[in-house]
N, C-alpha and C positions, 0 to 999 in steps of 0.2 A: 648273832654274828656269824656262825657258822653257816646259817641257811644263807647269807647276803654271798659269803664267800662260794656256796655252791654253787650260786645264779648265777655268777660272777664267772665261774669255770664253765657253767653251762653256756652261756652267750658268747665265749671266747670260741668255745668248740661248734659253735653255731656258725660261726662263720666261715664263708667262703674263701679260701686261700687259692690264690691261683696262682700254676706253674708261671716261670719266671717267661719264658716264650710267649704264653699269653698275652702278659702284661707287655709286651714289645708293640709301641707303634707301628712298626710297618708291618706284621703281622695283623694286628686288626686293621688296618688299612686292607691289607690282603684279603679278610674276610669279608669286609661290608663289598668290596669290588666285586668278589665272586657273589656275594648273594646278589647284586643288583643284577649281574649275568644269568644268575640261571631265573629268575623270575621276569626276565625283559628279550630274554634272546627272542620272542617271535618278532620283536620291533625291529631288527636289523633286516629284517624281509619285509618289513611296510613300505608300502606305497604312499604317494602323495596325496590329500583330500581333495582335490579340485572341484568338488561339489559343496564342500564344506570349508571355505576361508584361505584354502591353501595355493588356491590357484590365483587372490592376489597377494596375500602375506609374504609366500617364498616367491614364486612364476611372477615378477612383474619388472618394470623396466629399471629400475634401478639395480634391482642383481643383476640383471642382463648388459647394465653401462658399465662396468666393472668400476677400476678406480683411478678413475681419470676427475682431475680438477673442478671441470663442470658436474659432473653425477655426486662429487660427493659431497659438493656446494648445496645441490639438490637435495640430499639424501638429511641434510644438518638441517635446513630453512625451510623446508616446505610443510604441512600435513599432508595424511593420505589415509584415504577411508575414515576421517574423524579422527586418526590416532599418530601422536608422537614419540617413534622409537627410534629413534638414528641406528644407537646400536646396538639394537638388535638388528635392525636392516645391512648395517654394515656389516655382519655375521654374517648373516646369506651371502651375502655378496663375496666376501673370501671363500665362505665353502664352494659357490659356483666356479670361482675361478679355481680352486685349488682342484676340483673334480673333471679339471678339462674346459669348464665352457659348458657343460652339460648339466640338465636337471638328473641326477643320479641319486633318489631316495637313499641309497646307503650311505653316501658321503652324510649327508643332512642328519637321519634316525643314527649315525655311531656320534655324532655330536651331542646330540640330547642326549645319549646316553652317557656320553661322557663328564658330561654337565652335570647329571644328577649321583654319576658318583664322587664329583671333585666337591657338590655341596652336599652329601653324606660325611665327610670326610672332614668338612668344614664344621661340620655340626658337632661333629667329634670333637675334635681339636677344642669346639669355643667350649662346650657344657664341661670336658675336662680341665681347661683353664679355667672359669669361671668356680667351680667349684673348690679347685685349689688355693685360690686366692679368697674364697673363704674362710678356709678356714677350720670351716666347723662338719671338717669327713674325713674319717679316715681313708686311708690311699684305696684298699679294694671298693670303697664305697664309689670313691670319684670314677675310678674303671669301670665299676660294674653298670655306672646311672650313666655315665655319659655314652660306653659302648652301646648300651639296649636303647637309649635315647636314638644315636644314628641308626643304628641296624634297622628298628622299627620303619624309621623312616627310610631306609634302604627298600623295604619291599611291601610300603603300606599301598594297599590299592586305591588310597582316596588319592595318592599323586598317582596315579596313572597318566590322568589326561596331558599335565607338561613334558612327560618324555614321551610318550605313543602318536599326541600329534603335531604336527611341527609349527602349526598357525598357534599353538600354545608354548612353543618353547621359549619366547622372549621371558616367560616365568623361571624359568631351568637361570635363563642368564640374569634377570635384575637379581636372584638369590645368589648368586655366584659373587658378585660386587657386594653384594649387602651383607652377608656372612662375612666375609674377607675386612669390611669396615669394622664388624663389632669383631672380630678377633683382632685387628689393629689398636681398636679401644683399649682393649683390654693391654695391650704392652704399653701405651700411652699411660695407664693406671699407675705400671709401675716404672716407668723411668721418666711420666711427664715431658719428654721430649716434646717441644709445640710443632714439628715438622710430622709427627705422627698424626696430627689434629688435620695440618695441609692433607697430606695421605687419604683420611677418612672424609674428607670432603671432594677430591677428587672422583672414591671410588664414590659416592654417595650421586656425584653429579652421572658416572658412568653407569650406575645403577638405574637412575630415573631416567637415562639415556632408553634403555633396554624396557623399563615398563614402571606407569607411574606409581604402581603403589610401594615403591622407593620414597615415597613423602615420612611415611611414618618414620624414618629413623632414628629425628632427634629425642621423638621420645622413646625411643627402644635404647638410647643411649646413656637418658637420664634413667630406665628403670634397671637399668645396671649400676647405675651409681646408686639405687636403693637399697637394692639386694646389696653391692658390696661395701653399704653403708656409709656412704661417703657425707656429709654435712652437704644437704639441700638447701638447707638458709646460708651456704655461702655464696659469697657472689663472684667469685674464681672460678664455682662449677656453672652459672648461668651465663656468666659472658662468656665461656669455650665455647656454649651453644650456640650462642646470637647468630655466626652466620649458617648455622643449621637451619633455624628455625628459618632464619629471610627464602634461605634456599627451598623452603617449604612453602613458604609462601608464595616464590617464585616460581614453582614447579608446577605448583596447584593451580595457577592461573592459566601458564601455559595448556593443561589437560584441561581445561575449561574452554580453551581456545580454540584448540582441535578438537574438541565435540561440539561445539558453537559452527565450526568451519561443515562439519557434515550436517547438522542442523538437529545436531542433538546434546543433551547436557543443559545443565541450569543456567544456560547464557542464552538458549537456542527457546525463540519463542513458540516451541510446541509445549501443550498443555501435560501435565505434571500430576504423581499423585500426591494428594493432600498428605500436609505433615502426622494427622494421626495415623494413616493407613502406611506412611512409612514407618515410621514407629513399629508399627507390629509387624512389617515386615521383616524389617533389622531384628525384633524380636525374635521370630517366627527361623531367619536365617542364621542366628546364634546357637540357637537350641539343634539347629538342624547341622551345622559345621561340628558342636562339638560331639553329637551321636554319632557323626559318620568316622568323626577323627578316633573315636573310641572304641565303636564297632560299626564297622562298616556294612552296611546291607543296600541291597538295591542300591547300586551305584548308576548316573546315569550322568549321561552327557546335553543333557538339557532337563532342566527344572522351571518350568514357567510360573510367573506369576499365577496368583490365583485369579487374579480380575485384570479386565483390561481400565484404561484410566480412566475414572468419570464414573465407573460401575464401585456398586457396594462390596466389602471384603467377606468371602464364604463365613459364619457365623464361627466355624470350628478352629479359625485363626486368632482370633480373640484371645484367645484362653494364651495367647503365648507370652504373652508380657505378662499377668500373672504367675506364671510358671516361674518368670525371671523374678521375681520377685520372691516365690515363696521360696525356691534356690537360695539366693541372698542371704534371705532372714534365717531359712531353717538352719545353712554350712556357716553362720557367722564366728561361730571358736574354730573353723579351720581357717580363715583368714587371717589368724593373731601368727600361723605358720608362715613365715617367710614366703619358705620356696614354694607351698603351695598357691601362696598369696600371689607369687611370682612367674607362675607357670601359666593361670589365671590369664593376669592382666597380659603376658606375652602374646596369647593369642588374639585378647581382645583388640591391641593395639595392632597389632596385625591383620586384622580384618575391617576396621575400626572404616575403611576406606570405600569399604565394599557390602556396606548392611544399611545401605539408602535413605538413612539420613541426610547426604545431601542429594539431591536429584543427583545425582551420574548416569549417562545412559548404558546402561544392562540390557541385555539381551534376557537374562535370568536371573529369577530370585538368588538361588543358587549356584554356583559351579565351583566343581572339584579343582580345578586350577588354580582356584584365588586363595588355596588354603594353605598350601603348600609352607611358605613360611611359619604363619600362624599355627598350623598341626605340630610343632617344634615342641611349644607349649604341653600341651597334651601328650605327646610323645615321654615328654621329661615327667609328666606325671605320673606315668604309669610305669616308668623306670624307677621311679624316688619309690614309689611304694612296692615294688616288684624286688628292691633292695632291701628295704626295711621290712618287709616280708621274708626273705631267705635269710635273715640274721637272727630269725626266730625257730628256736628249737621244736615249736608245736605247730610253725606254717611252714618250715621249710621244703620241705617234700611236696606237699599237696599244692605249693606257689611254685615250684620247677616246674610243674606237672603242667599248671594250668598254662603258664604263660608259655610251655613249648607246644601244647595244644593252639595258643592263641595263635604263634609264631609261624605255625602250620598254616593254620585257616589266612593268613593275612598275604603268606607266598604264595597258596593253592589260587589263591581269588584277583590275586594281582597278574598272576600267570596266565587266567582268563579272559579277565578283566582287559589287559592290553593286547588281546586279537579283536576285539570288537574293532580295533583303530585300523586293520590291515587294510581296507580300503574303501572307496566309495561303497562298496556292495556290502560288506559285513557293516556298515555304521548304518545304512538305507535301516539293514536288516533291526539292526537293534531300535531303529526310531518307530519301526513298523509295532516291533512287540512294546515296547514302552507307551506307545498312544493305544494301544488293545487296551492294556492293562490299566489307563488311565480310564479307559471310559467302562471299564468293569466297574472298575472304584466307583465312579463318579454315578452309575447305573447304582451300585449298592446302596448308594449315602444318599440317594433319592428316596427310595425304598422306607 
């Protein structure tokens, strides 16, 4: 009895107590803001890629029609380049007019940036809600998992690419709608209000507006209803969804339509890679999202396929779906964990768009852009145990240690990381060294 009662005082004193300023909203508001600043300030001196997508995504005639009747008839009804984003197009178009009528790279790089700290902020705000309506944490728990959840993502270098280059920033804005919808859910949880449900379908339609992998939300919707346990065999929670899901369906046809319109996508009769070699590729592109989301190395702004289509897959791809499998089997008693159950699937459902199972045309296996959401997941996982680590009297010290070592490497590298993007010439530069080094490899693995 006496020893249970010591553990009992040890674990109380184990924990972190933080001043009352800390625990202040717009005070951590104020710190995720600064850290995105000092890790992104070389982006407000980028230039525009006009080599690399940017000279038609921003520079093209619809930002230059401004918003007049006809152009924004145009801007709603047409494709262009295979892809439909209204608005996101309508973004540009405001920032060109707002900046005079001129292409002016700072006007454009202070929006991205401001973008990814309204959805830092946002991420804050859900993982703190979400976890109070749990239930099951106490209060510096919910502080401590949902701050280090944004922060993380405040200055992780695998989102580089949607604030440093602007032909990626429609990613910055479909997360802006799409955050904003599951934190609307979540007050819909607890007042039921059905004008909250209108709400999250509107932001839901402005999200897929802005970029399609806005599709996934109805299930990101119901896996909140998991985690916050709500009755799945009811059918009060499945008919809220119905016009979610139509709107999935809706959504999904049209991005089949504009990549059919450029002459590519699973509509467009160019030849396709066969269903096993997608397979391992969505494998292969799992394993490879959630290593970069973890620890990030060699980051790069094009990841190619390993074969082109009709060719056999490198022998040393194979092994990745095994991989996913022995993963599976071996962490099976950490899936009976909720949240880790729930961190999980967040990502997978998140990416679930972009790992080619269905033909979609890709430029790459790869890219850092598409993760952005989905890295949330991973994010919150190494917040949940980076807590449950500091509440222990025998990890506490050597877990502050490590994770402000990590917190280090993850600002140093994203500080880096986002001048590769400063202009045509540093991005030339980096595609120069990144094909050396591929054909090193490739030289090696012959060998």
């Amino acid at each position: 009895m006496e020893t249970n009662s010591q553990q009992i005082i040890l674990e109380k004193k184990s924990r972190i107590t933080l001043p009352v300023v800390i625990k202040s909203t717009p005070f951590i508001i104020t710190v995720l803001t600064i850290s995105v600043l000092l890790v992104y300030y070389s982006v407000f001196s980028h230039q525009f890629q006009l080599k690399w997508d940017d000279q038609w995504v921003i520079t093209n005639f619809y930002t230059e029609n401004g918003l007049t009747p006809a152009n924004l008839s145009a801007i709603f009804t047409h494709f262009f380049h295979g892809q439909y984003s209204p608005i996101n197009q309508l973004s540009f178009t405001l920032i060109y007019a707002a900046a005079g009528y001129v292409y002016n790279p700072v006007w454009f790089h202070t929006y991205s940036i401001i973008m990814h700290i309204l959805n830092v902020v946002l991420v804050f705000i859900f993982i703190k809600n979400l976890l109070t309506k749990s239930t099951g944490f106490e209060p510096n728990s919910i502080l401590t998992i949902s701050f280090c959840t944004a922060f993380i993502m405040s200055i992780h270098p695998f989102l580089v690419e949607p604030v440093a280059w602007m032909a990626a920033s429609k990613i910055l804005l479909y997360s802006f709608f799409y955050l904003l919808a599951m934190n609307v859910y979540l007050n819909y949880l607890t007042s039921r209000n059905v004008w909250y449900l209108v709400l999250i379908f509107v932001l839901f339609m402005l999200s897929f507006g802005s970029k399609e992998q806005a599709v996934t939300l109805p299930a990101c919707l119901l896996l909140i209803d998991y985690q916050l346990k709500r009755n799945l065999k009811s059918r009060a929670v499945w008919l809220e969804k119905i016009p979610f899901f139509l709107g999935t369906l809706l959504f999904a046809y049209v991005t089949l339509l504009s990549q059919k319109s450029n002459g590519l996508g699973l509509l467009a009769p160019e030849r396709h890679y066969p269903l096993y070699q997608n397979i391992i590729f969505g494998s292969y592109s799992l394993v490879e999202y959630f290593t970069k989301c973890l620890i990030p190395i060699k980051l790069s702004f094009m990841y190619n396929f390993p074969n082109p289509v009709g060719y056999p897959v490198p022998p040393r791809f194979w092994i990745y779906p095994f991989i996913l499998l022995i993963v599976i089997f071996t962490l099976r008693d950490y899936w009976k964990n909720r949240w880790i159950l729930f961190s999980i699937l967040f990502f997978v459902i998140h990416l679930s768009t972009v790992l080619h199972i269905i033909p979609i045309s890709r430029m790459a296996i790869v890219a850092d852009r598409y993760a952005y959401i989905a890295s949330i997941g991973i994010f919150f996982l190494v917040a949940y145990y980076f807590d449950r680590a500091v509440r222990s009297i025998k990890y506490k010290n050597v877990s502050i240690l490590l994770f402000t070592v990590y917190i280090g490497y993850l600002g140093l590298y994203t500080s880096v990381h986002a001048k590769v993007w400063h202009d045509d010439e540093t991005l030339k530069k980096e595609l120069y060294d990144s094909v050396k080094q591929r054909e090193a490899l490739e030289k090696l693995e012959k060998k």
